[in-house]
C-alpha positions in Angstrom: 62.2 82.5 51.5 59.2 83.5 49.1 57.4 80.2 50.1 58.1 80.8 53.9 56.7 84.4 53.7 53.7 83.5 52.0 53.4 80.0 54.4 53.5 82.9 57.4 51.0 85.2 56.1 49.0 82.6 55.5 48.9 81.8 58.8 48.9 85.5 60.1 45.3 85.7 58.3 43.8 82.3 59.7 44.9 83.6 63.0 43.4 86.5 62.3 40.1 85.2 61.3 40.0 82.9 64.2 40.7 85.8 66.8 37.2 87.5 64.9 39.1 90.3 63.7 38.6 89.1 60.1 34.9 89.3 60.7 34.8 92.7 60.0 34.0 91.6 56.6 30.9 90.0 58.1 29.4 92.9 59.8 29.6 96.7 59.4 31.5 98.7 62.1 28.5 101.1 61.5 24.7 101.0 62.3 21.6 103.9 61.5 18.3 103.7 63.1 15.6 106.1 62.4 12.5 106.1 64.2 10.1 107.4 66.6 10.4 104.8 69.2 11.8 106.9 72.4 15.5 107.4 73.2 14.6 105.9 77.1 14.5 102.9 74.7 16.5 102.8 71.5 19.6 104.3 73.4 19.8 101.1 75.8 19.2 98.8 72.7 21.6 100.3 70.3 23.8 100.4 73.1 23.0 96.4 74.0 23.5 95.4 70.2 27.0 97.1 70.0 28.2 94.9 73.1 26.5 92.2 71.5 28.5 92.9 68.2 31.8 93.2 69.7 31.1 90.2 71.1 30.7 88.4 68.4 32.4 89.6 65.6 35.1 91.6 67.3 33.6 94.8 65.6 33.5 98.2 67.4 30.3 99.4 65.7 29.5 103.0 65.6 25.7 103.4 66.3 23.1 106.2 66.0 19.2 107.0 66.1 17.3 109.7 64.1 14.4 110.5 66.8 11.6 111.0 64.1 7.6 111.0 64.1 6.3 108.5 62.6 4.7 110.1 60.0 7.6 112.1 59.5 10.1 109.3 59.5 7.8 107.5 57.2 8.3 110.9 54.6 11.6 111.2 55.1 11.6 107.2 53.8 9.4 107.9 51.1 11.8 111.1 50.0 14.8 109.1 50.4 13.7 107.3 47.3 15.6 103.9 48.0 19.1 105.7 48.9 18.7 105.7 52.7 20.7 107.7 55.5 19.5 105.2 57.7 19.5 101.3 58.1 16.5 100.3 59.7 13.0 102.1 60.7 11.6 101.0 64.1 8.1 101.7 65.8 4.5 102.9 64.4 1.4 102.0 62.8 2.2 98.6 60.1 -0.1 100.0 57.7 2.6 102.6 57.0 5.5 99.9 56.6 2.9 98.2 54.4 2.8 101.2 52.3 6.3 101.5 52.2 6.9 97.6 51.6 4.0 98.7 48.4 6.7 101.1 47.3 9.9 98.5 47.3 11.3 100.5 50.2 12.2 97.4 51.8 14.3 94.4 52.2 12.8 91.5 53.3 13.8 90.3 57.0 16.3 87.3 57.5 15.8 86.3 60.7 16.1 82.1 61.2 12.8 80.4 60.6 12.1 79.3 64.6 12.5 82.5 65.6 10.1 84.0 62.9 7.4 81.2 63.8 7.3 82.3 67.1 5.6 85.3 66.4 2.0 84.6 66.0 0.6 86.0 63.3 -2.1 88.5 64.6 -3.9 89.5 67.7 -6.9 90.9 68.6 -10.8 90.2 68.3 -13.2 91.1 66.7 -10.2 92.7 64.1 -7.1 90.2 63.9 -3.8 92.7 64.2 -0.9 91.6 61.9 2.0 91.2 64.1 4.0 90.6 61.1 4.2 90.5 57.4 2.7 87.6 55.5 4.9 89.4 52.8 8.0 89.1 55.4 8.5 92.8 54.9 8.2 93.9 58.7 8.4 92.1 62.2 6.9 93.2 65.1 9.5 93.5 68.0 7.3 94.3 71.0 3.5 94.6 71.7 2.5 98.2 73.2 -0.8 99.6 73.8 -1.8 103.2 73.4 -3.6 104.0 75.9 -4.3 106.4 79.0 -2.3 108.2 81.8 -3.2 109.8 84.3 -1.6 111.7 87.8 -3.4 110.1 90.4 -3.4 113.6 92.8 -4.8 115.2 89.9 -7.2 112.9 89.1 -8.3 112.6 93.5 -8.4 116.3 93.3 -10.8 117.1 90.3 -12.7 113.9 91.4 -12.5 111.9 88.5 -11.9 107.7 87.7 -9.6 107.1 84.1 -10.4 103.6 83.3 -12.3 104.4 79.9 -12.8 106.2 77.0 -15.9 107.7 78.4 -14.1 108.7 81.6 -12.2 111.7 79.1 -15.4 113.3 78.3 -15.9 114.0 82.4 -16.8 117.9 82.0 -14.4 118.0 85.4 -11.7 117.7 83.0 -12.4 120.7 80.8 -8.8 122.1 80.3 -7.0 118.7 82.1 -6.1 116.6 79.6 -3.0 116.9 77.0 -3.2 114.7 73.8 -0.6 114.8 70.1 -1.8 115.6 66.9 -2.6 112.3 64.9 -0.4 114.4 61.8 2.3 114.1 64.3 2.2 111.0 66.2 1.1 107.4 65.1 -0.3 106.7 68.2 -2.7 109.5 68.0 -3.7 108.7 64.9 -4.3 104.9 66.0 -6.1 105.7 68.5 -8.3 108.6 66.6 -8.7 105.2 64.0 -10.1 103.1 67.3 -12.5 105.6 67.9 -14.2 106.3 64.3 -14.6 102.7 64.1 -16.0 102.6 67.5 -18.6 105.1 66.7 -18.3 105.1 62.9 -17.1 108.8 60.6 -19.9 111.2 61.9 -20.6 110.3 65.7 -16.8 109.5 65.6 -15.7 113.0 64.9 -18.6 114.2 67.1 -17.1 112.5 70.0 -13.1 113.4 69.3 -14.6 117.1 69.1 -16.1 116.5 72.6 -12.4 115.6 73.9 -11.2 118.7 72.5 -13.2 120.5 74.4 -11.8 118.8 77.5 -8.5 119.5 76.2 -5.5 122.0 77.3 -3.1 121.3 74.7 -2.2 119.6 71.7 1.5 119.0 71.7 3.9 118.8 69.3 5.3 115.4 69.9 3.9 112.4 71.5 6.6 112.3 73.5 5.6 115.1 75.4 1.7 114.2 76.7 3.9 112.1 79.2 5.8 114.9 79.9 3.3 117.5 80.5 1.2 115.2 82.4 4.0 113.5 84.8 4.8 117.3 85.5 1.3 117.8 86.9 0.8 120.5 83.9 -2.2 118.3 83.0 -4.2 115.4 84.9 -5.0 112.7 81.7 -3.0 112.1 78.8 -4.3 110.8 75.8 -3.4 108.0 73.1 0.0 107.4 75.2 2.8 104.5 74.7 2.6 102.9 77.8 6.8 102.2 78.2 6.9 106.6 77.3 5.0 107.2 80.8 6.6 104.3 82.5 10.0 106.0 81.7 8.3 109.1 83.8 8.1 106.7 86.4 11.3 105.5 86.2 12.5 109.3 86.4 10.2 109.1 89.7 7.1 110.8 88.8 3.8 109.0 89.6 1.9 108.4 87.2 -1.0 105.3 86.2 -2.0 104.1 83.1 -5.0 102.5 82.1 -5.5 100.1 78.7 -8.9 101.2 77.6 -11.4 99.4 75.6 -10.4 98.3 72.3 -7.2 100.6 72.3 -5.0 100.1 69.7 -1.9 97.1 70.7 1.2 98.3 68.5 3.7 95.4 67.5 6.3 98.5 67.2 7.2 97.2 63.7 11.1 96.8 62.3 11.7 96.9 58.7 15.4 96.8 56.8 15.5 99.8 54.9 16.0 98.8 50.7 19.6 100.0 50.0 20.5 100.4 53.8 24.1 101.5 53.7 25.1 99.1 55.8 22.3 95.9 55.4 24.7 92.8 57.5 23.9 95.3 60.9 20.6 96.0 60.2 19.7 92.8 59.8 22.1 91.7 63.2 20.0 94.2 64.3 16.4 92.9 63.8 17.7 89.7 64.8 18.8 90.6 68.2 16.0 92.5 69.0 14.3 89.6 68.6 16.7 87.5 71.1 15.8 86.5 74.5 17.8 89.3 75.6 17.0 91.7 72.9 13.1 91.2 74.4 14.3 91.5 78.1 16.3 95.0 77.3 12.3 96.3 76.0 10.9 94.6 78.8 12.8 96.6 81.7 11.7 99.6 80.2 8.0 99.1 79.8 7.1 96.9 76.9 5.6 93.3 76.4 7.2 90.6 74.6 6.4 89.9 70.8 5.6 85.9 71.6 3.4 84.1 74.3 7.3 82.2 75.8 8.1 85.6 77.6 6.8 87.1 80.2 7.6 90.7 81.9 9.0 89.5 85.4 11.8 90.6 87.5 12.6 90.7 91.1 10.9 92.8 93.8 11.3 96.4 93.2 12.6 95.6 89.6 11.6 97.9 86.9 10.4 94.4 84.9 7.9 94.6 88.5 7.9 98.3 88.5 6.1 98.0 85.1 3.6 95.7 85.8 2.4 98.1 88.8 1.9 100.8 86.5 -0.2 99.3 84.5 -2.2 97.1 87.0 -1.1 93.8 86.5 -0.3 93.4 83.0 2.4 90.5 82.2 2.0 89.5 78.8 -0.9 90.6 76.4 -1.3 87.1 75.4 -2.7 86.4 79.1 -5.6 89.2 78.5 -8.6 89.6 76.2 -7.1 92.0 73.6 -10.0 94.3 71.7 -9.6 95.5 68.3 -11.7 97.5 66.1 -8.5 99.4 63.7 -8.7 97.5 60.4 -5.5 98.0 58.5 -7.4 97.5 55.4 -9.2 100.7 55.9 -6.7 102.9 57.8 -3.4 101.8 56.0 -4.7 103.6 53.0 -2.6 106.4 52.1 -6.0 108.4 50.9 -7.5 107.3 54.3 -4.6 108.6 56.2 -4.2 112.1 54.4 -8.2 112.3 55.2 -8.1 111.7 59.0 -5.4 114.4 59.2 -6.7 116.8 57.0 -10.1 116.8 58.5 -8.5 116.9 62.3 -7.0 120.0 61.1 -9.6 122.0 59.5 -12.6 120.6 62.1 -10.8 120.3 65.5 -6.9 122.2 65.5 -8.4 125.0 63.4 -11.1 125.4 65.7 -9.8 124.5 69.0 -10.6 127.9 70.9 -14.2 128.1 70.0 -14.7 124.3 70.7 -13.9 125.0 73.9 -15.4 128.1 74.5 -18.8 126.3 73.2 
């Protein structure tokens, strides 16, 4: 009788593995994601990978997002001192997962080797953009350029064209134009990088000061200069993730955007958190992001594919097609000349960083009402 109980639960756990609901060993039933990428994104992702996980493993995994800035979500990193809440942080500058990667903050990615060589290894001329880690620290997921909206009765009405940077400083848009902080928003402080290299420190500043004048408010998140703008509150918005005003669209505002000159292309970088509570999902996680339908999920809602095999397509009146109207045309940033001036060697240091948001503060958010009253 002994022998036949143990001969049947023997067989009770290989049936059990081969149904998948042994795999629960091989994959958390919980997932944490912290990061500023928006929620008209990481929502349908997180909700994607769960499917994807009870799929495959049989797993009902539990996932959430902490919405953070990326500067803040980097602090909160930093304070977290290798004893994370959270298992992976998505979306921002690289030179501030470099820093943390500097810090042993990280876990290397495992993703298989084909899909890793896929990604090429920068972008961008006359500055080469690392779309991943040479270190293997970080992987781009998406390429996204911060760039310019606009509401196209606005812009008719105050007669004005938004295909440039030059086209901000149009005195007809004193009071028009919304923009973030760069201490709040990465993709402020990019694109305030693009422009002091542009111009270099002095003239730099001296033009930045100029687009305060034009501007009506500095918001809180970049989130919102989407918002404010699709609302008709203000005409231009500045230093904008293109997929953030696309999901206006998609909510059935009109809006345009135009990829100015040299504007900074973000690979929305993924990193494994070091000590993630939960490390098997979080790498699942970078994996399937990476996945042919990991990068169709970004591309419905506005973003470009990491490697030169996709392309953003769809059927008429698709939101894949939908997104290529907003921003006239664009497929694939591998079929366009892509500009960069942002060296990470010069604005991923943490000195550097501190500097550009110190001085914005004291020169241009201190100052705001007499800049534009001058």
């Amino acid at each position: 009788m002994k022998r036949f109980a143990a001969v049947i639960a023997l067989a009770v756990m290989g049936l059990v593995t081969l149904t998948g609901i042994g795999f629960a060993q091989a994959i958390e039933n919980e997932f944490y994601l912290i990061t500023p990428v928006s929620k008209d994104v990481h929502d349908p992702a997180l909700k994607a990978f769960a499917a994807f996980v009870k799929k495959k493993y049989n797993v009902d995994l539990k996932t959430s997002a902490m919405p953070q800035g990326t500067p803040v979500a980097y602090g909160q990193i930093v304070e977290w001192k290798g004893k994370p809440r959270a298992d992976v942080f998505w979306g921002g500058e690289g030179t501030l997962f470099d820093l943390l990667a500097d810090q042993a903050l990280l876990d290397k990615v495992q993703v298989p080797k084909a899909m890793w060589d896929e990604i090429p290894a920068a972008i961008g001329k006359p500055v080469p953009l690392p779309l991943k880690d040479p270190k293997g620290f970080w992987v781009g997921t998406t390429l996204e350029p911060y760039g310019l909206i606009y509401q196209p009765k606005l812009a008719k009405r105050y007669g004005v064209e938004i295909k440039d940077w030059e086209d901000l400083l149009n005195p007809k848009l004193k009071g028009h134009i919304a923009q973030c902080t760069p201490d709040r928003s990465s993709s402020s402080h990019a694109s305030y990088e693009v422009i002091l290299a542009m111009h270099g420190w002095e003239k730099g500043w001296g033009w930045l000061t100029k687009l305060a004048a034009n501007t009506g408010i500095f918001t809180a998140r970049s989130r919102d200069v989407p918002s404010v703008v699709a609302k008709g509150e203000f005409a231009v918005g500045v230093a904008v993730p293109s997929y953030m005003a696309f999901a206006e669209v998609l909510g059935g505002y009109e809006l345009m955007f135009a990829y100015p000159k040299n504007a900074y292309v973000t690979p929305e970088p993924m990193a494994v958190l070091k000590g993630a509570p939960h490390p098997k999902a979080a790498h699942a996680f970078v994996e399937f992001i990476l996945s042919e339908e990991g990068q169709r999920i970004l591309m419905d809602r506005g973003l470009y594919p990491i490697t030169p095999k996709y392309k953003v397509q769809g059927a008429p009146g698709s939101n894949a097609e939908k997104a290529v109207q907003f921003t006239a045309g664009i497929r694939s940033f591998y079929d366009i000349p892509v500009g960069n001036v942002y060296d990470p060697k010069i604005a991923g240091e943490k000195k550097r960083n501190e500097e550009v948001n110190a001085y914005f503060r004291k020169e241009i958010a201190e100052k705001h009402k007499d800049i534009v009253k001058k």
